[in-house]
C-alpha positions in Angstrom: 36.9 -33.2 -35.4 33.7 -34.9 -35.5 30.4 -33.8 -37.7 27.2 -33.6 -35.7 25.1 -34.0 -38.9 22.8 -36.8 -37.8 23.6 -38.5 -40.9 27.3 -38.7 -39.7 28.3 -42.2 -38.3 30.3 -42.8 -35.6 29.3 -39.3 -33.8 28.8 -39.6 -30.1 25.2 -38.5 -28.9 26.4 -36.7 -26.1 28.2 -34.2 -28.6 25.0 -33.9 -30.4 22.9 -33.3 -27.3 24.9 -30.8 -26.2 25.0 -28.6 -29.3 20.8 -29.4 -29.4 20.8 -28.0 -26.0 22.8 -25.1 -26.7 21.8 -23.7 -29.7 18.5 -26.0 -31.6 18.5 -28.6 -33.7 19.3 -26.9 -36.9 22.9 -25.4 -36.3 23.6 -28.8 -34.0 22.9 -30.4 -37.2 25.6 -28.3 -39.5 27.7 -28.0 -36.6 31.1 -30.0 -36.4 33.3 -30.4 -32.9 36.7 -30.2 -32.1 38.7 -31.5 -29.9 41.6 -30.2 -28.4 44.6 -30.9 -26.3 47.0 -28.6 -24.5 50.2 -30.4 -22.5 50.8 -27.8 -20.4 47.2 -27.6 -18.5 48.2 -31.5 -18.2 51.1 -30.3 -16.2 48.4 -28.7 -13.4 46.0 -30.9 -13.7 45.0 -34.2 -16.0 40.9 -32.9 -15.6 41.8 -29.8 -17.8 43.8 -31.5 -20.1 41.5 -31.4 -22.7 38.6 -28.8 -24.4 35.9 -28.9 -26.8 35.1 -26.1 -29.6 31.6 -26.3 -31.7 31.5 -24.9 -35.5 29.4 -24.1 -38.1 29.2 -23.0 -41.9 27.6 -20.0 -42.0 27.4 -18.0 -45.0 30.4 -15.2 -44.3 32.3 -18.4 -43.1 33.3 -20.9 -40.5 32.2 -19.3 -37.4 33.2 -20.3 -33.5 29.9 -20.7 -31.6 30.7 -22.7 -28.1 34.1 -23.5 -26.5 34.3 -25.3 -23.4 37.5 -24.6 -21.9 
């Protein structure tokens, strides 16, 4: 899991850019993405071998607000 907080180090732009994009820049910036592997996609095919989820603290809890695949 990575945070997206622009004060994290070591977080990849494109992450960032893509939670901008997707929902503005103040839920990109309390947002964190995970990263996910499943070995049996990898059995069909090694391009859907991995997915990406976006997060954030909201306040009733964690709450799931972009999944890509």
């Amino acid at each position: 899991m990575l945070s997206l907080s622009p004060f994290s180090l070591g977080t990849d732009d494109l992450w960032r850019n893509i939670a901008r994009a997707k929902c503005g820049r103040a839920v990109a910036s309390r947002s964190w993405v995970a990263f996910y592997y499943r070995p049996q996609w990898a059995k069909r095919s090694a391009s859907i071998a991995e997915g990406v989820s976006y997060f954030t603290l909201t306040r009733s809890g964690w709450r799931l607000w972009y999944r890509y695949r």
